[in-house]
N, CA, C and O atoms as a MOPAC input file, in Angstrom:
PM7 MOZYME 1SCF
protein

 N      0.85700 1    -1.17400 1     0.00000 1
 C      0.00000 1     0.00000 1     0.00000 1
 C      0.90000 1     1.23300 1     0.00000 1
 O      1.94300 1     1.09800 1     0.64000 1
 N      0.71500 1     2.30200 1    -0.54100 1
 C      1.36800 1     3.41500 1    -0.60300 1
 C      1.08300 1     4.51600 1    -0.02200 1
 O      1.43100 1     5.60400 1    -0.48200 1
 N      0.13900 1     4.31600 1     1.50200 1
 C     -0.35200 1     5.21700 1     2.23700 1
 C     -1.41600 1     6.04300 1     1.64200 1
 O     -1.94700 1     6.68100 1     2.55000 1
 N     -1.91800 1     6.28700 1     0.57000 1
 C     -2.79200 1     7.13400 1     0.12800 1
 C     -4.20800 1     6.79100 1     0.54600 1
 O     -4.51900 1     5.60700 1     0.42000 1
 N     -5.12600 1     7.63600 1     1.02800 1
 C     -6.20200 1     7.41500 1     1.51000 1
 C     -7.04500 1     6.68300 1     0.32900 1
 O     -6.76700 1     6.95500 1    -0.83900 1
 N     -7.97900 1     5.84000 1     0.60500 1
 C     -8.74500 1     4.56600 1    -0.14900 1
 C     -9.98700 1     4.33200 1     0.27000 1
 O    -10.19200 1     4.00000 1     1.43800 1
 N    -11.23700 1     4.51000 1    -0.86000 1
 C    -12.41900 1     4.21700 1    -0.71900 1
 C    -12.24700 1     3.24900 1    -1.89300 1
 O    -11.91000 1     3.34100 1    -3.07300 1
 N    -12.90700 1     1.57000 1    -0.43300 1
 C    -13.25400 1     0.73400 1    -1.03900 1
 C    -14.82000 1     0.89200 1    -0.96100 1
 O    -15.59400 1     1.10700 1    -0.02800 1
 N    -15.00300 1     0.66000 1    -2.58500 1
 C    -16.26200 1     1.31700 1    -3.18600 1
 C    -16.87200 1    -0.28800 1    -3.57500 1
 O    -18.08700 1    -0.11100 1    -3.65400 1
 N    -16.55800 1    -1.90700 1    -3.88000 1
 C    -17.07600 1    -2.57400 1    -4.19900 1
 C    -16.09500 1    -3.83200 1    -3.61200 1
 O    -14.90800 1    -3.79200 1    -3.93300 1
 N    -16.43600 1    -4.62600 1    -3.00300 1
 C    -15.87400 1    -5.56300 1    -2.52600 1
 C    -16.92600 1    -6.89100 1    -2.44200 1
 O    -17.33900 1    -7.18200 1    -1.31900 1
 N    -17.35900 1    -7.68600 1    -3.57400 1
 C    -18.13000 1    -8.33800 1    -3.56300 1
 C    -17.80500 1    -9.89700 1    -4.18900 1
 O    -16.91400 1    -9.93800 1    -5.03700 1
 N    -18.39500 1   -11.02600 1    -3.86700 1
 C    -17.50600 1   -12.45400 1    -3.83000 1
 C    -18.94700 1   -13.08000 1    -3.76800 1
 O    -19.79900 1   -12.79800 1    -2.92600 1
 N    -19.08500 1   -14.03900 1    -4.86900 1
 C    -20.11300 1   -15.01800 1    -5.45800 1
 C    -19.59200 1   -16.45000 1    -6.05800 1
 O    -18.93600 1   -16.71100 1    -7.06700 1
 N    -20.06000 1   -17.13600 1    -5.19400 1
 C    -19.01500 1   -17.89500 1    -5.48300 1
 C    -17.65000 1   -18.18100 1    -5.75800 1
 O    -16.83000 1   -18.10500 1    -4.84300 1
 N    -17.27400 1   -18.53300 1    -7.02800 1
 C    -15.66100 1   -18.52600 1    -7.72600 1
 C    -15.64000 1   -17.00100 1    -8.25100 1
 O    -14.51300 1   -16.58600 1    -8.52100 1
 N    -16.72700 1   -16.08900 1    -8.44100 1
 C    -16.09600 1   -15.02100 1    -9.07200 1
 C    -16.22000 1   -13.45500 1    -7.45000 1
 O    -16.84700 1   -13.40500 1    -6.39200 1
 N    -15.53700 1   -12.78600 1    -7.94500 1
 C    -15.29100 1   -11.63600 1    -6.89500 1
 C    -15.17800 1   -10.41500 1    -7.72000 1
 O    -14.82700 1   -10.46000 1    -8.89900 1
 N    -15.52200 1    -9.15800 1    -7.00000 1
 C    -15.58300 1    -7.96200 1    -8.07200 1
 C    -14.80600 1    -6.65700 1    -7.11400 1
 O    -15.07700 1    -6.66000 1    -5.91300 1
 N    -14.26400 1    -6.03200 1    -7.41200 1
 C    -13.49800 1    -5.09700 1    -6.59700 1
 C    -13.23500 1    -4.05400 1    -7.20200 1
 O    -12.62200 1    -3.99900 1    -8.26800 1
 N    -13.85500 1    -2.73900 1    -6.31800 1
 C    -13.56500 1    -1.09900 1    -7.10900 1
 C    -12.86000 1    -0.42700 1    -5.70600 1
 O    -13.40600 1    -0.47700 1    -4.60400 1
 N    -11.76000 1     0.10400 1    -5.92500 1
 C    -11.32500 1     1.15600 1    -5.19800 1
 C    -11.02800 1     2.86400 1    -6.05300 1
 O    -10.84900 1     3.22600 1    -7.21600 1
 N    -11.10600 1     3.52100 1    -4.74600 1
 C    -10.95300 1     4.96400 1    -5.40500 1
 C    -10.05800 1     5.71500 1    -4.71300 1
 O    -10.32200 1     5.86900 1    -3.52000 1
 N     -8.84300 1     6.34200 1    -5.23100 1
 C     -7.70500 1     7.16900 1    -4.55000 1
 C     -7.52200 1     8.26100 1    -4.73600 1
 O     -8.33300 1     8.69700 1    -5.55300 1
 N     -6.57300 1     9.26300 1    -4.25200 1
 C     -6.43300 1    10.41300 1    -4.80500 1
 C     -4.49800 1    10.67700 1    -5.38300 1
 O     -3.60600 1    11.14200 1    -4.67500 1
 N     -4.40600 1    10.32800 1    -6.43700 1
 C     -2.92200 1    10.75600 1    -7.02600 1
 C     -2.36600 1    11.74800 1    -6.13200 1
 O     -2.98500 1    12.28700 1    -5.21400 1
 N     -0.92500 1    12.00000 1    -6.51700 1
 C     -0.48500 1    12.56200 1    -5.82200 1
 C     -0.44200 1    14.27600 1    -6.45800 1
 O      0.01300 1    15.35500 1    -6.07800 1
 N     -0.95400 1    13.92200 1    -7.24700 1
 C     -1.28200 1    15.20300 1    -8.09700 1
 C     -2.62200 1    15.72600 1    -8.40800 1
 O     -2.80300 1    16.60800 1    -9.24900 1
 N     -3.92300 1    14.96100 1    -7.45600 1
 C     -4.80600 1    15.03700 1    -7.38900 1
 C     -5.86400 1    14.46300 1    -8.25400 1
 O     -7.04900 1    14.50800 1    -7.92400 1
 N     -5.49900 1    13.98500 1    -9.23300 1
 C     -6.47200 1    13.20900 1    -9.98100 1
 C     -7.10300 1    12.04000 1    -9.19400 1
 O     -6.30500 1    11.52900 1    -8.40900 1
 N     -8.43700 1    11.44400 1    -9.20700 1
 C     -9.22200 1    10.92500 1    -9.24800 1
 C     -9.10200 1     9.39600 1    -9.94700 1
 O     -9.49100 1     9.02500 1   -11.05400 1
 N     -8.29200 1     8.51700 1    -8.68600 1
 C     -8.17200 1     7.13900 1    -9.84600 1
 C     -9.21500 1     6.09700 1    -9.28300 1
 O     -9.37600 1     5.88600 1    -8.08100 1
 N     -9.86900 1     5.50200 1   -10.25600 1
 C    -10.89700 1     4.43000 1    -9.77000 1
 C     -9.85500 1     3.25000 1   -10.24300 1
 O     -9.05300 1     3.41800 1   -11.16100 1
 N     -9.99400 1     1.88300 1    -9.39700 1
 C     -9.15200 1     0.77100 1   -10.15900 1
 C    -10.32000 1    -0.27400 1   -10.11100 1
 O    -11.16200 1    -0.09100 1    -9.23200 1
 N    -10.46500 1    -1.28800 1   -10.90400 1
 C    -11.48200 1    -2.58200 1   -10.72200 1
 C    -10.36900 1    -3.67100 1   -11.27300 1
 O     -9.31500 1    -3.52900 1   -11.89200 1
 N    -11.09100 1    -4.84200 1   -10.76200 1
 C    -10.53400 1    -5.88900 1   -11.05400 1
 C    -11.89800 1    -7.04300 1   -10.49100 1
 O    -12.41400 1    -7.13400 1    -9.37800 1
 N    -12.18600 1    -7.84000 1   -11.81100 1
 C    -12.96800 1    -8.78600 1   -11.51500 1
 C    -12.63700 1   -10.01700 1   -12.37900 1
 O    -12.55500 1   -10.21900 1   -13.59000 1
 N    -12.41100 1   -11.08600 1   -10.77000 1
 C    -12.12300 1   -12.58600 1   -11.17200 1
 C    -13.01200 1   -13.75400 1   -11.36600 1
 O    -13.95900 1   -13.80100 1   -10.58100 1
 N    -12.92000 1   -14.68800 1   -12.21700 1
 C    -14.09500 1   -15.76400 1   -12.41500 1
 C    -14.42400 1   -15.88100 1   -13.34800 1
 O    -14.08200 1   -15.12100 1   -14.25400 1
 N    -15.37200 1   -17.07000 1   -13.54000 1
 C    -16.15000 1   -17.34500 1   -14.79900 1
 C    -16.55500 1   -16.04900 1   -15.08100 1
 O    -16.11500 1   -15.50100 1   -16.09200 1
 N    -17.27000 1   -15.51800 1   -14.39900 1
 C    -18.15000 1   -14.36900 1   -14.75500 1
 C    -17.42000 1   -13.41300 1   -15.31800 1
 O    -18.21600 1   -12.50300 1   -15.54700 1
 N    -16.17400 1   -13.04300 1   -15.73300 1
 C    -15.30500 1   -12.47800 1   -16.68600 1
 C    -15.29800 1   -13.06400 1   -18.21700 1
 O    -15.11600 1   -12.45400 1   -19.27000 1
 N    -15.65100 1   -14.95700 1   -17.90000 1
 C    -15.29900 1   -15.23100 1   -19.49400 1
 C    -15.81900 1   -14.66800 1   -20.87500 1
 O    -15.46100 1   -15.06500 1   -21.98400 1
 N    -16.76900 1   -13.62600 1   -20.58700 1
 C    -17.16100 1   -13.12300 1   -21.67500 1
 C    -16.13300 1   -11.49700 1   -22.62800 1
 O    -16.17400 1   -10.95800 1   -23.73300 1
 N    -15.38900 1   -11.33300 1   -21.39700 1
 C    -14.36500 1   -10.99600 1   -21.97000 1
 C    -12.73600 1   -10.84900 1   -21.89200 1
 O    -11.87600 1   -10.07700 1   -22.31600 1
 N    -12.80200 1   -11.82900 1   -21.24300 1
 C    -11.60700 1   -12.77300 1   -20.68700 1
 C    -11.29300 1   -14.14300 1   -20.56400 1
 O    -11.76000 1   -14.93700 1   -19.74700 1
 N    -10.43400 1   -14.35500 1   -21.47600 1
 C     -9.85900 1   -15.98200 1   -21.63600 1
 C     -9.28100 1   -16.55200 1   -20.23600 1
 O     -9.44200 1   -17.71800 1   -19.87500 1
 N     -8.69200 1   -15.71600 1   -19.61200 1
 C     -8.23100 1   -16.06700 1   -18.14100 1
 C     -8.65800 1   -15.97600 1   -16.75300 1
 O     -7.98800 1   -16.54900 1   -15.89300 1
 N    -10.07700 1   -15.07700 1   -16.32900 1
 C    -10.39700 1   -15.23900 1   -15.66900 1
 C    -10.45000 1   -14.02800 1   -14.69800 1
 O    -11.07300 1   -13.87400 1   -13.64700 1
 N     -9.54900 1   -13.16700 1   -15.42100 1
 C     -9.49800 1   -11.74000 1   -14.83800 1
 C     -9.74600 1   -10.74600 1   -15.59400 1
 O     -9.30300 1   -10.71500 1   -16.74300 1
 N    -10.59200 1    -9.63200 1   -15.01800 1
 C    -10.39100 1    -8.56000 1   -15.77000 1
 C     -9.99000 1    -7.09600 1   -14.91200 1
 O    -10.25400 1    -6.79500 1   -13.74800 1
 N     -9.17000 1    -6.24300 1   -16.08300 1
 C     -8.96200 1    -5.28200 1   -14.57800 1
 C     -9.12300 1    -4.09300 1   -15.79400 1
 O     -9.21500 1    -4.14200 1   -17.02100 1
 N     -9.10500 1    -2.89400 1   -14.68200 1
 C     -9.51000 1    -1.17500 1   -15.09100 1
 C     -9.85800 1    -0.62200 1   -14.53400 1
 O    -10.69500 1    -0.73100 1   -13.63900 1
 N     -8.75400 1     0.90300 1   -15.29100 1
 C     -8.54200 1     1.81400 1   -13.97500 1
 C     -9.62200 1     3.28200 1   -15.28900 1
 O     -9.84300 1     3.24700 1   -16.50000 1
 N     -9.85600 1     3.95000 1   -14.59400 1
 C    -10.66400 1     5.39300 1   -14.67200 1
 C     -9.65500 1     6.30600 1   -13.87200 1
 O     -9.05400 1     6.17700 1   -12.80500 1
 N     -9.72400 1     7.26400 1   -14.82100 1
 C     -8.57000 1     8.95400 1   -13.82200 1
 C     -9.63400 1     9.91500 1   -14.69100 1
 O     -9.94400 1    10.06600 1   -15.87300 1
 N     -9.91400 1    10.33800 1   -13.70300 1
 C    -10.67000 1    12.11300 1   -13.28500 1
 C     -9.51300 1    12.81200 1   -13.45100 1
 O     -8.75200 1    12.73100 1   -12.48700 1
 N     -9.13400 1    13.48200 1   -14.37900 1
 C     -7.98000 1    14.87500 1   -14.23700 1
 C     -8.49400 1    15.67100 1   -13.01500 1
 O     -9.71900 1    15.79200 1   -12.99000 1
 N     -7.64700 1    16.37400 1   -11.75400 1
 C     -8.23100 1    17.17400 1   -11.13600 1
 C     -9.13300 1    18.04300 1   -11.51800 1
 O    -10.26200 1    18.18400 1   -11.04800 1
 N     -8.65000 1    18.61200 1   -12.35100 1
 C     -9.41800 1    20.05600 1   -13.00700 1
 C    -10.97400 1    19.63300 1   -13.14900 1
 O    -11.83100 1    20.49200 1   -12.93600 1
 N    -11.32300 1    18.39200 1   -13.48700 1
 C    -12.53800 1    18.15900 1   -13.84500 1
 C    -13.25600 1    17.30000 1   -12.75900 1
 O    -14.19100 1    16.61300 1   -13.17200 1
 N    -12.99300 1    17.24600 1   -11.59600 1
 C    -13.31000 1    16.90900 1   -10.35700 1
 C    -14.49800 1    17.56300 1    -9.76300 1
 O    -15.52500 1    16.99500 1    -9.39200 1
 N    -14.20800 1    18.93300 1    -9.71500 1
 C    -15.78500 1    19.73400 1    -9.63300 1
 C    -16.95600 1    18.91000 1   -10.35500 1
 O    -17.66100 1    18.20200 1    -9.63600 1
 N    -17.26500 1    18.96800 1   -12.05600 1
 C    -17.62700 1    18.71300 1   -12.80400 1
 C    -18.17000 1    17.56100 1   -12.50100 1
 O    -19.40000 1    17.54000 1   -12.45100 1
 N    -17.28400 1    16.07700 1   -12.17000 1
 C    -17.83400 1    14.93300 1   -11.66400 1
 C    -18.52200 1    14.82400 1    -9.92700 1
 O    -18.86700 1    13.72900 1    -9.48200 1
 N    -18.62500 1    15.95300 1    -9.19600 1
 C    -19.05700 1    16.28700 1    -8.11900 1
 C    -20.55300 1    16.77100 1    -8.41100 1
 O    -21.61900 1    16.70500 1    -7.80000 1
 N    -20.17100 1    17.23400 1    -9.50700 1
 C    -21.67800 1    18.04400 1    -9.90800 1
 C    -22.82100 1    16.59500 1   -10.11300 1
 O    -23.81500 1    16.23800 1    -9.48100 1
 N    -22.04900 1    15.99500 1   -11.39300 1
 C    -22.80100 1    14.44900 1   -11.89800 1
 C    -23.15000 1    13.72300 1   -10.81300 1
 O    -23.94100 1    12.79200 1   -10.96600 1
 N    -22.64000 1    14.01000 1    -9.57900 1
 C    -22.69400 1    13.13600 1    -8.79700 1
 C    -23.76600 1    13.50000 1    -7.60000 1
 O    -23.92000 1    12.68700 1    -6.68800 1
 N    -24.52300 1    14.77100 1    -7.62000 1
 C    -25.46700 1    15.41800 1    -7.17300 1
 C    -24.54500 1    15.88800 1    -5.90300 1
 O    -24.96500 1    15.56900 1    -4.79000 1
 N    -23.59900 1    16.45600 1    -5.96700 1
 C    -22.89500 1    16.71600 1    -4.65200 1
 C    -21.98800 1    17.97700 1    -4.63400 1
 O    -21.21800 1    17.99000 1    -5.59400 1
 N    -21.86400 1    19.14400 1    -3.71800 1
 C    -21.28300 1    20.21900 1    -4.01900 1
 C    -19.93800 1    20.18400 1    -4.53800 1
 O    -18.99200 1    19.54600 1    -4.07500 1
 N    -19.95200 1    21.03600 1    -5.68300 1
 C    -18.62800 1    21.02900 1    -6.54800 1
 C    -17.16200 1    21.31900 1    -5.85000 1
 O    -16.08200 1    21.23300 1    -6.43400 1
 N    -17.40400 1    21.74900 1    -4.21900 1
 C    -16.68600 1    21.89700 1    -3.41000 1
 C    -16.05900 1    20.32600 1    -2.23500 1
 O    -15.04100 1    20.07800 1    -1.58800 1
 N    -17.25700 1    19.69100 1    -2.48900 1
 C    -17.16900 1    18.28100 1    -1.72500 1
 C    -15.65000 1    17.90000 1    -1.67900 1
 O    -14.77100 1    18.20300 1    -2.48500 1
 N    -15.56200 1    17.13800 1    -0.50000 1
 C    -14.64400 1    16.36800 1    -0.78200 1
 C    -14.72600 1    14.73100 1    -1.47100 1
 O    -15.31600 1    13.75300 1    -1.01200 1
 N    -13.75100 1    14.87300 1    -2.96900 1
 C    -14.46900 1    14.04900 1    -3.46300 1
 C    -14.23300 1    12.22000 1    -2.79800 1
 O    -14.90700 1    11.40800 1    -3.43100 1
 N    -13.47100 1    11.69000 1    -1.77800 1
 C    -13.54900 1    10.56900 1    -1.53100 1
 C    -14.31600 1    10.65800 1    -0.74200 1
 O    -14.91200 1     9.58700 1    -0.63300 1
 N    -14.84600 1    11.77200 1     0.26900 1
 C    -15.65800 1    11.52400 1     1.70100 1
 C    -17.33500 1    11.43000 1     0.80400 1
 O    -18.41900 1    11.06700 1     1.26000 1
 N    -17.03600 1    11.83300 1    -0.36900 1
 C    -18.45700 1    12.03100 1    -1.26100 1
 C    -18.91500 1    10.38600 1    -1.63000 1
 O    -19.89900 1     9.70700 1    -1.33300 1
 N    -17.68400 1    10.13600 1    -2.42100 1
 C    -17.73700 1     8.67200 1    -2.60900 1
 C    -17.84600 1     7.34200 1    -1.54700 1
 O    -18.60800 1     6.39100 1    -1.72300 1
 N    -17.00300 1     7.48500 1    -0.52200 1
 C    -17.39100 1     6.62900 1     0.69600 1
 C    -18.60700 1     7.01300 1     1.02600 1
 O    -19.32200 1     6.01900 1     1.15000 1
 N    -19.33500 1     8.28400 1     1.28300 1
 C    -20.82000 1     8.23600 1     1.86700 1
 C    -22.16000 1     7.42700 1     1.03600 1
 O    -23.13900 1     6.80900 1     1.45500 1
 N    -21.63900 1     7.79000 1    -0.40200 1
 C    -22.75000 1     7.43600 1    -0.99500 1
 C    -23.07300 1     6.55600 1    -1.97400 1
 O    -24.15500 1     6.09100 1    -2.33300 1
 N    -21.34700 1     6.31900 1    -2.55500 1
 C    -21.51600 1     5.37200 1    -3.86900 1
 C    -20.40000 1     4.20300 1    -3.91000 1
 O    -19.49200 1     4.19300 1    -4.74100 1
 N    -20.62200 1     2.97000 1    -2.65600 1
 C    -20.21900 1     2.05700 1    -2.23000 1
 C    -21.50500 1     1.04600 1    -2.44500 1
 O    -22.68700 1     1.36200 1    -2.31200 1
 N    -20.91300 1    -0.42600 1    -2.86000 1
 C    -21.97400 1    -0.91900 1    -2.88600 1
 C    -22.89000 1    -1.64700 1    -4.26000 1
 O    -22.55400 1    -2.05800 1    -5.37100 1
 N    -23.57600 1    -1.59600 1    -3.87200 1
 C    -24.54200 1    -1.53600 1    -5.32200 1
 C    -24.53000 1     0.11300 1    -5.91800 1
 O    -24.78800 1     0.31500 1    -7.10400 1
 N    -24.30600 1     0.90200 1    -5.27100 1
 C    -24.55900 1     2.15400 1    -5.95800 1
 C    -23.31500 1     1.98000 1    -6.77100 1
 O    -23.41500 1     2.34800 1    -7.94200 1
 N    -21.99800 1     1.42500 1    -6.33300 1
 C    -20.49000 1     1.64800 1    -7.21100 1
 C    -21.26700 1     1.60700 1    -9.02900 1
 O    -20.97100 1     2.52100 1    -9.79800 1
 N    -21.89400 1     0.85800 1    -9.33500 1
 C    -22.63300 1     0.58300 1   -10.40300 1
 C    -23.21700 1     1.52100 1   -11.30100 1
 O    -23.20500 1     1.48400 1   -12.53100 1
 N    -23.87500 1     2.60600 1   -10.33200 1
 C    -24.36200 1     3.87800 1   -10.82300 1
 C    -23.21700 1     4.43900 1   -11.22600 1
 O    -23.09700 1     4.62100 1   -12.43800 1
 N    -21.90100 1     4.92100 1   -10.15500 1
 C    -21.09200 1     5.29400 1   -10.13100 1
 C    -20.70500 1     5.13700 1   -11.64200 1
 O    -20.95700 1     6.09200 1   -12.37600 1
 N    -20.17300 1     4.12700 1   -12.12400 1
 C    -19.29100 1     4.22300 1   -13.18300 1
 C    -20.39300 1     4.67300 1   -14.00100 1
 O    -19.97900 1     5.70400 1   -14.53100 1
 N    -21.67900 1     4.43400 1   -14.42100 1
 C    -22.45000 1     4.56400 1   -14.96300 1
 C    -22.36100 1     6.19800 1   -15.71600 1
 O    -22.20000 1     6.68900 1   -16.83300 1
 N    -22.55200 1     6.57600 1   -14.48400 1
 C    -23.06300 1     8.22100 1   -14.70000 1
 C    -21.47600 1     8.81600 1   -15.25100 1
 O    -21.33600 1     9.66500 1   -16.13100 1
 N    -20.60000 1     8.28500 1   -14.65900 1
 C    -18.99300 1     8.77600 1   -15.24900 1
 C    -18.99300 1     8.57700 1   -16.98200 1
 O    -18.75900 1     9.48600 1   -17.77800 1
 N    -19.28900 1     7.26900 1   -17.30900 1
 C    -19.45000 1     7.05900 1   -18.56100 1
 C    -20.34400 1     8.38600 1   -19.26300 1
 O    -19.96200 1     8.95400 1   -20.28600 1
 N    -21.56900 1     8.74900 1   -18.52800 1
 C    -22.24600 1     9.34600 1   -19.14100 1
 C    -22.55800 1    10.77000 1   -19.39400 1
 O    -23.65300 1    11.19000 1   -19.77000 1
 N    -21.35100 1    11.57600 1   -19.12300 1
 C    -20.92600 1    12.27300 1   -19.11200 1
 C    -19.98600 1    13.16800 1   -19.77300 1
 O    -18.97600 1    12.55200 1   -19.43300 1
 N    -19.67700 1    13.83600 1   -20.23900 1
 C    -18.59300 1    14.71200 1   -21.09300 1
 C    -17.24800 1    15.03700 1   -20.49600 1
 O    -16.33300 1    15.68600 1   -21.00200 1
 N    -17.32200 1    14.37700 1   -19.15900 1
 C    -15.88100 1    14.51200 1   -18.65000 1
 C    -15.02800 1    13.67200 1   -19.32700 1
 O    -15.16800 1    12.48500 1   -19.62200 1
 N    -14.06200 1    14.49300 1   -19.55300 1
 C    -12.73100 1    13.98800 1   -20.00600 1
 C    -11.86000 1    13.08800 1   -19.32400 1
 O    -11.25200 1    13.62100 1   -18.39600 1
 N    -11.55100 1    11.52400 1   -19.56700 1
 C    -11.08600 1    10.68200 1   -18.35800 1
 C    -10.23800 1     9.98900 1   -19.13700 1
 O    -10.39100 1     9.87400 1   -20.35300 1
 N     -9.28700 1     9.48200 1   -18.47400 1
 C     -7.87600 1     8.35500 1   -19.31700 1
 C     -8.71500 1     6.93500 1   -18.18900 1
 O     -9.04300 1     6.96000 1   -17.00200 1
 N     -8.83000 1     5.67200 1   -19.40300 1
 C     -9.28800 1     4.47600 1   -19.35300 1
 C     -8.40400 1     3.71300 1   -19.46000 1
 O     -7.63000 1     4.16100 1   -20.30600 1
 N     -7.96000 1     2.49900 1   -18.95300 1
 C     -7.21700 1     1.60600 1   -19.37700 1
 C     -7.66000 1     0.06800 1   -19.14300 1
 O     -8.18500 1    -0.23700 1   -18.07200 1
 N     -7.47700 1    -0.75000 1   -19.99800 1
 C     -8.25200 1    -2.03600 1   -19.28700 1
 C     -7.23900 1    -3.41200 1   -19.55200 1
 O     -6.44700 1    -3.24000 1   -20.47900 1
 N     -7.17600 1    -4.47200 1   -19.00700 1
 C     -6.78700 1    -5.34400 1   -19.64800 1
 C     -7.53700 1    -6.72900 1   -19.26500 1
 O     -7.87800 1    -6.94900 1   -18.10300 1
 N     -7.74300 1    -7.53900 1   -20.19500 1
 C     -8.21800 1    -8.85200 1   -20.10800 1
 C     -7.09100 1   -10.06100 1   -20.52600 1
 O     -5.97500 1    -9.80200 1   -20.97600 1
 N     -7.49900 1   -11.13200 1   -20.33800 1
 C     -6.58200 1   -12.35600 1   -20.84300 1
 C     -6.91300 1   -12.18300 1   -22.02200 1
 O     -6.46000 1   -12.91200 1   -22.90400 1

């Protein structure tokens, strides 16, 4: 761990498969979400059994995703995220990020 404060936003285990979202703050302030989900329940787009991906919020556009997120553009954005979008909500979460005009660096990898 690299000391940086961490909202675990999805920590969920079904049988053989498990699903996991955390959310940090760079050291430069960007906004990183990471996932990683193991199991059958990947094989649809994974030969191996894992899939992982990360989401970055540029700071600058942090307000902006505070706004999407029905929460003052001043919030703090992990105490925003631990209060409200852990869970089944993590779901919305990426949802509404997708759906949005914010500008975000994606990365993913599968087997």
């Amino acid at each position: 761990m690299d000391g940086r404060p961490r909202v675990l936003l999805r920590d969920e285990h079904d049988g053989e498969n498990s699903r996991l979202l955390t959310a940090c703050l760079e050291e430069n302030g960007d906004l990183r979400l990471s996932g990683q989900d193991l199991g059958s329940g990947t094989r649809v787009i994974s030969s191996d059994g894992e899939y992982e991906w990360e989401t970055v919020v540029p700071t600058a556009h942090i307000p902006a995703l505070l706004r999407a997120l029905d929460a003052p553009a001043d919030a703090d954005i992990l105490d925003e995220l631990a209060a409200r979008w852990t869970g089944p909500a993590s779901y919305d979460l990426e949802r509404r990020i997708r759906s949005t005009d914010i500008p975000v660096r994606f990365w993913s990898r599968s087997g």
